[in-house]
C-alpha positions as a Markdown table, in Angstrom:
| # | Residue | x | y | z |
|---|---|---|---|---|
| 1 | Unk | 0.0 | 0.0 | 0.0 |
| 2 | Unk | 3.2 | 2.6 | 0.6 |
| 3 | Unk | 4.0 | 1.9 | -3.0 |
| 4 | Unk | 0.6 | 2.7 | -4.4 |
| 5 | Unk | 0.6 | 6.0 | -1.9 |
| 6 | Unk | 3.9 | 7.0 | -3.7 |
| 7 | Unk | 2.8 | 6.5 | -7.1 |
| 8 | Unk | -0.8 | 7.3 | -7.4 |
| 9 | Unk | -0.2 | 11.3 | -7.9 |
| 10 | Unk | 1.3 | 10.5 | -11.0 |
| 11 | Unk | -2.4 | 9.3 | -12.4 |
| 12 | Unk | -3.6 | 12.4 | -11.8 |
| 13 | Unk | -0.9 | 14.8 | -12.4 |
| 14 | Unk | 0.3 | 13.1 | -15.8 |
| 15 | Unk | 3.9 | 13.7 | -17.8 |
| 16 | Unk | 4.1 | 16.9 | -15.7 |
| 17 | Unk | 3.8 | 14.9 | -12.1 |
| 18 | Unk | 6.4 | 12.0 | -13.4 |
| 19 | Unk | 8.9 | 14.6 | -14.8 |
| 20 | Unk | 8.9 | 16.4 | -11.4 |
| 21 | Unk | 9.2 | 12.9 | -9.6 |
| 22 | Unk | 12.0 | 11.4 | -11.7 |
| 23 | Unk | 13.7 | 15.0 | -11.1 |
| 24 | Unk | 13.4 | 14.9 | -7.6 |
| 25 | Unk | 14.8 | 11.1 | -7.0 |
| 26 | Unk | 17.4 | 11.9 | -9.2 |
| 27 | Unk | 18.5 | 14.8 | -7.0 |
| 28 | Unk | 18.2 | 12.8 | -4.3 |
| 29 | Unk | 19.9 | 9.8 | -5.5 |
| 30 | Unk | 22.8 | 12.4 | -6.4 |
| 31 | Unk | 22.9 | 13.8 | -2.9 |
| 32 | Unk | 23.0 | 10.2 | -1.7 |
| 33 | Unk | 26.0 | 9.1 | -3.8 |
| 34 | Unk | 28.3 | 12.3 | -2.7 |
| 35 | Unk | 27.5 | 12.0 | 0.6 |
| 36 | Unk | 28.7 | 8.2 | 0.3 |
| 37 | Unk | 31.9 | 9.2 | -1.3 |
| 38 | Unk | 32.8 | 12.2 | 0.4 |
| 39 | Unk | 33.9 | 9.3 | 3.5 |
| 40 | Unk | 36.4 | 8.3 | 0.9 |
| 41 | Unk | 37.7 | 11.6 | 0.5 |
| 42 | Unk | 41.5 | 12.4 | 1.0 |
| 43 | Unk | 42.4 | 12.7 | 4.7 |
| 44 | Unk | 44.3 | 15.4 | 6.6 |
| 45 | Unk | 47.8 | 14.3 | 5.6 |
| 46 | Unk | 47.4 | 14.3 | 1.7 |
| 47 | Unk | 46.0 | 17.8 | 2.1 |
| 48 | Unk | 48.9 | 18.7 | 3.9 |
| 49 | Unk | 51.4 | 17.6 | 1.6 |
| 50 | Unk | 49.1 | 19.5 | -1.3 |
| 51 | Unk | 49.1 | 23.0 | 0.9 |
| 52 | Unk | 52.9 | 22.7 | 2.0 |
| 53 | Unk | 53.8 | 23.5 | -1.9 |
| 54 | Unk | 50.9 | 25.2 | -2.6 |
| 55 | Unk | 52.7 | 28.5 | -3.6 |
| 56 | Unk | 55.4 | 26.5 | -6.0 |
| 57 | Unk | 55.3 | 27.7 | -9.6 |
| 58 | Unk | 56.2 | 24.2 | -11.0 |
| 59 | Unk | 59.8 | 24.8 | -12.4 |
| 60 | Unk | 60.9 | 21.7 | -10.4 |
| 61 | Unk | 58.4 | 19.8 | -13.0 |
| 62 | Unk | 59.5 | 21.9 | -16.2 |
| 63 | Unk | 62.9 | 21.5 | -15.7 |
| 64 | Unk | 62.1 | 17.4 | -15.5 |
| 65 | Unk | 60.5 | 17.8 | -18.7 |
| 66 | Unk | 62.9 | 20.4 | -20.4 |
| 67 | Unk | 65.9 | 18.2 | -19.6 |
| 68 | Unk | 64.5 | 15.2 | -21.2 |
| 69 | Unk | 62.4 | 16.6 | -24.5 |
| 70 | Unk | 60.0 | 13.6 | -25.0 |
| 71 | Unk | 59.0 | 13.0 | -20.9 |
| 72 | Unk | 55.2 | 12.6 | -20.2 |
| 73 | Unk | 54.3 | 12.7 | -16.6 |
| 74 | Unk | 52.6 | 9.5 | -15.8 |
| 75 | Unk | 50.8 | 7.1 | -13.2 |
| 76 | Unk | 54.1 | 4.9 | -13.1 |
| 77 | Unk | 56.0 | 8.4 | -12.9 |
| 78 | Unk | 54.3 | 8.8 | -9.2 |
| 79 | Unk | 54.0 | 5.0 | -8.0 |
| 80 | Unk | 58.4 | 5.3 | -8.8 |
| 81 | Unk | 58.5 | 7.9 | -7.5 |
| 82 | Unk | 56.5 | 7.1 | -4.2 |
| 83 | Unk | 59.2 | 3.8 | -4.2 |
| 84 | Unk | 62.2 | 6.6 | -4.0 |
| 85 | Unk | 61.3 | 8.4 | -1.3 |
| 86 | Unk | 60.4 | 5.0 | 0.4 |
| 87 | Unk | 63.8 | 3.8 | 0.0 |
| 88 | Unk | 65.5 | 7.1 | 0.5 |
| 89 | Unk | 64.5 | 7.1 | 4.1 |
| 90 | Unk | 62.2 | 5.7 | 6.4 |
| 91 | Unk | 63.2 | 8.7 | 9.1 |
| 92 | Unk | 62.4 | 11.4 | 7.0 |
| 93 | Unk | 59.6 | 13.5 | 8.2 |
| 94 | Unk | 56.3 | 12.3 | 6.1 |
| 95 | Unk | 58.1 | 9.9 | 4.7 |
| 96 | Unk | 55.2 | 8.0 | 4.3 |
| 97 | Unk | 52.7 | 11.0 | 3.3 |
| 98 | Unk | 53.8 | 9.9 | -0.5 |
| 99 | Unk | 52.6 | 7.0 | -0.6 |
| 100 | Unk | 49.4 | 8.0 | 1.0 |
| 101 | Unk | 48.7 | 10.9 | -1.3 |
| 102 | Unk | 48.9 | 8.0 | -3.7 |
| 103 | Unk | 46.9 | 5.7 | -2.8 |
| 104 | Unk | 43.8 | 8.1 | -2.2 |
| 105 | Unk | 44.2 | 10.3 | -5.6 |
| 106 | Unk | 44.9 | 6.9 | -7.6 |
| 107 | Unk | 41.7 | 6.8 | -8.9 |
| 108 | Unk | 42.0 | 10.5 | -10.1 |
| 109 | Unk | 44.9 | 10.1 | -11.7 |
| 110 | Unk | 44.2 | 6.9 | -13.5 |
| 111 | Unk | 40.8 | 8.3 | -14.7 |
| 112 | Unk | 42.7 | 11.5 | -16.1 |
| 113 | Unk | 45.2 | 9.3 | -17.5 |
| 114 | Unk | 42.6 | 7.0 | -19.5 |
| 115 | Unk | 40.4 | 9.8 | -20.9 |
| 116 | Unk | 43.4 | 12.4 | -21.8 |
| 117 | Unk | 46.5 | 10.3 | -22.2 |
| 118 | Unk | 45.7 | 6.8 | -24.1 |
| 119 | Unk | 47.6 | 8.0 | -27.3 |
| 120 | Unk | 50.2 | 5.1 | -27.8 |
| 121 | Unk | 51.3 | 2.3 | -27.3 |
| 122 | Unk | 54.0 | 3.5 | -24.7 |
| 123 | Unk | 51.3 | 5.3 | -22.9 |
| 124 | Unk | 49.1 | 2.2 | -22.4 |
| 125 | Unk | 52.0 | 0.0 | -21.4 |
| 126 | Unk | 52.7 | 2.5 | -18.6 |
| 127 | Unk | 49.1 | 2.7 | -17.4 |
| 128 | Unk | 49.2 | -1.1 | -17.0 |
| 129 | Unk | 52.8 | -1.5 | -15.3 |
| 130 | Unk | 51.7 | 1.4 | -12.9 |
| 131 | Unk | 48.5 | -0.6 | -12.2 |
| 132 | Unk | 50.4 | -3.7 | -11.1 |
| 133 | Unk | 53.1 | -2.3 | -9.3 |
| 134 | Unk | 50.4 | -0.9 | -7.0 |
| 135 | Unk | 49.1 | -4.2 | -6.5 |
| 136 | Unk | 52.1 | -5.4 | -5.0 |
| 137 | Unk | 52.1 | -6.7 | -1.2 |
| 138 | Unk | 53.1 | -3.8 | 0.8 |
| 139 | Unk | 54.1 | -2.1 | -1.5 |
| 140 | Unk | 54.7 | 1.0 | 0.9 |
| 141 | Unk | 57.6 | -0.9 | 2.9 |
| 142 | Unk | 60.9 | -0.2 | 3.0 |
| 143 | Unk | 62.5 | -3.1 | 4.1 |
| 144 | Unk | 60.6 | -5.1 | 1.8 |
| 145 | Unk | 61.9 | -3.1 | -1.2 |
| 146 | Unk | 65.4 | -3.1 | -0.3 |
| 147 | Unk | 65.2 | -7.3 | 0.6 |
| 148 | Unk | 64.2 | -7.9 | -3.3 |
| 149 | Unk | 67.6 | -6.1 | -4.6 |
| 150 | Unk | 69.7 | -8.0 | -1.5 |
| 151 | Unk | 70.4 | -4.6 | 0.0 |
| 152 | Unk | 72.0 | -5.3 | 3.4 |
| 153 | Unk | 70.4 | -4.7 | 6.8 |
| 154 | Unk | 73.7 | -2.9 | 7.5 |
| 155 | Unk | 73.3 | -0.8 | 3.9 |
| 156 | Unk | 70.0 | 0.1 | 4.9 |
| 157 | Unk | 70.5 | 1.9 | 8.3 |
| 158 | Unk | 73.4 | 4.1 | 6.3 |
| 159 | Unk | 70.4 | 5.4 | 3.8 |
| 160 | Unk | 69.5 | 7.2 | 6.6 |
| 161 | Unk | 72.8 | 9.5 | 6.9 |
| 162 | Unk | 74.2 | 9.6 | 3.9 |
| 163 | Unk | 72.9 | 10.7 | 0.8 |
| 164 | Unk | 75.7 | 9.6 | -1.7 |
| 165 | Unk | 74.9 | 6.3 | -0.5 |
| 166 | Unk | 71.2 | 6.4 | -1.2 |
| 167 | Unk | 72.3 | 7.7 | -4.7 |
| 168 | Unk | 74.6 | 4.4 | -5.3 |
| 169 | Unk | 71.5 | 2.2 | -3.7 |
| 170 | Unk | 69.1 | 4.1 | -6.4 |
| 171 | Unk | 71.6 | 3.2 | -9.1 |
| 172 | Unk | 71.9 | -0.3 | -8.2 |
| 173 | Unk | 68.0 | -1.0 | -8.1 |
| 174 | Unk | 68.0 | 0.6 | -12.0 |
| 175 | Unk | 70.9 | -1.4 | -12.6 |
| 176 | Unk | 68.9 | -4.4 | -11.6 |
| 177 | Unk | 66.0 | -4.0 | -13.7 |
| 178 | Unk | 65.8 | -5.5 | -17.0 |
| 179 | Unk | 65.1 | -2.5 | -20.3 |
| 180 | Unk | 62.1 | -1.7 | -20.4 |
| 181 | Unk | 60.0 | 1.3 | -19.4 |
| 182 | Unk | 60.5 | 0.8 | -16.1 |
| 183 | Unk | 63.7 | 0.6 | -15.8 |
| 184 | Unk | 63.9 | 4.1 | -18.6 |
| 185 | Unk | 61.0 | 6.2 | -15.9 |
| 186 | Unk | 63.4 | 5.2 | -13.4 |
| 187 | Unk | 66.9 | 6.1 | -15.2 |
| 188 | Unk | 64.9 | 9.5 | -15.6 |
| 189 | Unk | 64.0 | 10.4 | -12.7 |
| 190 | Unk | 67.0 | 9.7 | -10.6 |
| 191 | Unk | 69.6 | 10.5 | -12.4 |
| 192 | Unk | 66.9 | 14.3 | -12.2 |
| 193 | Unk | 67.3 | 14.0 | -8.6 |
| 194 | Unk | 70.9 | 13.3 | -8.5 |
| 195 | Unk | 71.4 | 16.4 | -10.4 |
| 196 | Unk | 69.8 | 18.7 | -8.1 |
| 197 | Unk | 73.1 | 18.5 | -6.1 |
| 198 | Unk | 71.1 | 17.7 | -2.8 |
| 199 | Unk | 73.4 | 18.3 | 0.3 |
| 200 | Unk | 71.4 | 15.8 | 2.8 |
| 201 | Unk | 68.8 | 13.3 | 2.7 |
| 202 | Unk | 66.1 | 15.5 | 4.1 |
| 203 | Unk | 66.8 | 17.5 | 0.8 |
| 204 | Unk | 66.4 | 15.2 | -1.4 |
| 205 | Unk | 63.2 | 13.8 | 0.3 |
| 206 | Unk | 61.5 | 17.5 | 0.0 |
| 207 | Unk | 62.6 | 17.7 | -3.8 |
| 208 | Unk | 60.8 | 13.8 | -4.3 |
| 209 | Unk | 57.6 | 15.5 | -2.4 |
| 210 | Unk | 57.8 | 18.8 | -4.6 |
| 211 | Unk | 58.0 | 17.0 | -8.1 |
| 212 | Unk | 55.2 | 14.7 | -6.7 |
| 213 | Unk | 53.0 | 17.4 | -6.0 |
| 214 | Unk | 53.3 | 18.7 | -9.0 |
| 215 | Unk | 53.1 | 15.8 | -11.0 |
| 216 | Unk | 49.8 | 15.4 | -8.8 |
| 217 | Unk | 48.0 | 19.0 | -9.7 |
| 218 | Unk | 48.9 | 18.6 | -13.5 |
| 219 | Unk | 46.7 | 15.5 | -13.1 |
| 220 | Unk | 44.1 | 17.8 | -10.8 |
| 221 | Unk | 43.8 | 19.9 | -13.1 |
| 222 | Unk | 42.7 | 18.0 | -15.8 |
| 223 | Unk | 39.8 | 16.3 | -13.8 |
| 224 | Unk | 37.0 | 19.0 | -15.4 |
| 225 | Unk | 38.1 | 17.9 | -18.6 |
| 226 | Unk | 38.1 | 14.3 | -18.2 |
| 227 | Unk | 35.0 | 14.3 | -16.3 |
| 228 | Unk | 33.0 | 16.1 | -19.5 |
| 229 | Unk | 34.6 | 14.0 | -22.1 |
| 230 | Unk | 33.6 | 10.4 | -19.5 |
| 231 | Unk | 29.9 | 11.9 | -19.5 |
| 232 | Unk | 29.4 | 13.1 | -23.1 |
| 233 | Unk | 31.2 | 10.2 | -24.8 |
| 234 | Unk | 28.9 | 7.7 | -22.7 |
| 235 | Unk | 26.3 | 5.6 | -24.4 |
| 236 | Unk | 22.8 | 5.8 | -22.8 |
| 237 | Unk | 23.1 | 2.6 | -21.4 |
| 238 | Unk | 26.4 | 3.5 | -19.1 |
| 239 | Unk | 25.6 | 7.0 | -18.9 |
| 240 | Unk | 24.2 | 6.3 | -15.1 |
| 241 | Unk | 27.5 | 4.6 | -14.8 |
| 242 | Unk | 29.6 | 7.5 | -15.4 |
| 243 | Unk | 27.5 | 9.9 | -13.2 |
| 244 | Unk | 28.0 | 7.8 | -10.7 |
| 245 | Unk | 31.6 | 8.0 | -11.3 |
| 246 | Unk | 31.9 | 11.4 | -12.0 |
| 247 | Unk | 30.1 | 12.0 | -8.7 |
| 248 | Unk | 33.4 | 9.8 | -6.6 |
| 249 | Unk | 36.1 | 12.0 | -8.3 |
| 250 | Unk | 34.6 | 15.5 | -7.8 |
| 251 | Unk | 34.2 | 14.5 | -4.1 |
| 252 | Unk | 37.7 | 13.6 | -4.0 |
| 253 | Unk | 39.0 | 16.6 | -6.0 |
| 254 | Unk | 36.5 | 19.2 | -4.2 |
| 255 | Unk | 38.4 | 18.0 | -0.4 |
| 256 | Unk | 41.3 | 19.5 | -2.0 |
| 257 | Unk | 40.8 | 22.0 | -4.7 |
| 258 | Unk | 41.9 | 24.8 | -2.6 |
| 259 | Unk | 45.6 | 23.3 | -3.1 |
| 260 | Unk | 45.3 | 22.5 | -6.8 |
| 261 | Unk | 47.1 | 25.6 | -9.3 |
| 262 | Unk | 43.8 | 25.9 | -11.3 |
| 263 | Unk | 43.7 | 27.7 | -14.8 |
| 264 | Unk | 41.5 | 28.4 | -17.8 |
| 265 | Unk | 42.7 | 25.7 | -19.1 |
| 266 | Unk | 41.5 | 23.3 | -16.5 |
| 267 | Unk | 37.6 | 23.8 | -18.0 |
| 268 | Unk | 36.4 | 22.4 | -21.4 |
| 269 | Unk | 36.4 | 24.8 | -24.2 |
| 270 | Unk | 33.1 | 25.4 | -24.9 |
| 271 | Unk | 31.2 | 25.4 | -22.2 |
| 272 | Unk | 30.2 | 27.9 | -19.0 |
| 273 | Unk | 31.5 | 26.2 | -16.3 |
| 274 | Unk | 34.5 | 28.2 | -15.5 |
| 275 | Unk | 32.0 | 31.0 | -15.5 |
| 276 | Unk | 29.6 | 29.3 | -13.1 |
| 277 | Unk | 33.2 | 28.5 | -10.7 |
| 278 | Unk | 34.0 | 32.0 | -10.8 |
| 279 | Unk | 30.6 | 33.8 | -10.1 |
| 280 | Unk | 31.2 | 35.5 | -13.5 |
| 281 | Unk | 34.2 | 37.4 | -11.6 |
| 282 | Unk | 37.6 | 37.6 | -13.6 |
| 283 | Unk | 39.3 | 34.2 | -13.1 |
| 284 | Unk | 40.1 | 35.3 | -9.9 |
């Protein structure tokens, strides 16, 4: 009898009453989903990482990609680089706030990197090879890292002091992988960092964080654009599907957008919602 009590307006109030009705459940189905997903939101420590470099005009980030013409940033770009700073030092202060910030904007960044970046062949290989070195077992601990390149117990408590000797550890685990893309990322990025002519290990651990950062808000950024492209590229039949979707990212993107280095170009061309951001104010 509830059921007929909830429905039986529509017989009298026709295609009007049903639009209104569908509207209304939709709204609230909505509501329902970002309330949900707002409790998987990134916590206190990720947004702290994002606001302690949340004045940095990314030149750490061009000079990576000026020094080395054809470099995309990547997923597999931040998972290595989250496995640096995990081997670097396990005293560092937040050195674990890497691979946290990972773990909870992982969906964000493979969603970006799917809709925007599936142009080769190379591009796909390093969406996949990110994807499974995330699902490695523990893949946050140290000791289980340096164990699978026979780095001594004795080796590992000097990565702590001395940051010549973390530079001949990060040269040995490239050494150890076979070529492949891997084993290139990696050869990029640390021989990066060993040219910044970092002076202790706490240096080098707050240059890994600043080019993670901003490896991370390039991907931010890009989250309006993927999200319009996801919603009007979707058949009818998975276009519930990518609401639904849509709704888990913004939630996760909105906990933190006061740290993300927005610009025009974050929105779709064609479309009002940088106006509707903005109020209609200048881009401010």
């Amino acid at each position: 009898m509830d059921e007929i009590e909830e429905f039986s307006h529509l017989i009298h109030e026709g295609e009007q009453g049903l639009e209104g009705w569908i509207l209304k459940n939709c709204v609230t189905d909505m509501k329902r989903w970002m309330d949900l997903n707002k409790n998987d939101s990134p916590n206190h420590n990720t947004k702290q990482l994002l606001s302690k470099y949340s004045s940095l005009d990314g030149t750490l980030l061009a000079n990576l990609k000026d020094s080395n013409k054809a470099y995309e940033v990547s997923s597999l770009s931040m998972v290595l680089l989250a496995r640096i700073a995990t081997v670097c030092s396990d005293s560092a202060p937040g050195s674990a706030s890497l691979a946290t910030a990972l773990r909870e904007t992982y969906d964000v960044i493979r969603f970006v990197e799917r809709k925007m970046r599936f142009t080769s062949f190379e591009n796909k290989k390093k969406y996949v090879l990110a994807k499974a070195a995330m699902a490695m077992e523990a893949p946050s601990s140290r000791d289980v890292l340096l164990k699978v390149f026979n780095i001594s117990d004795i080796e590992a408590s000097q990565l702590n002091d001395d940051i010549h000797h973390v530079i001949d550890v990060l040269g040995r685990l490239k050494g150890a992988l076979p070529d492949d893309i891997v084993k290139d990322e990696l050869e990029i990025i640390t021989e990066f960092i060993r040219h910044r002519n970092l002076r202790s290990i706490q240096q080098m651990h707050d240059c890994i964080e600043h080019l993670f950062v901003n490896m991370l808000n390039e991907f931010l950024t890009q989250v309006p654009n993927a999200i319009y492209k996801e919603i009007t590229e979707s058949s009818l039949e998975d276009y519930e599907k990518a609401i639904r979707f849509s709704l888990k990212l913004l939630c996760k993107v909105e906990s933190v957008e006061a740290f993300v280095q927005w610009s025009y170009d974050s929105y779709p061309t064609g479309t009002n919602i940088k106006t509707l951001i903005t109020n209609g104010s200048n881009g401010e």
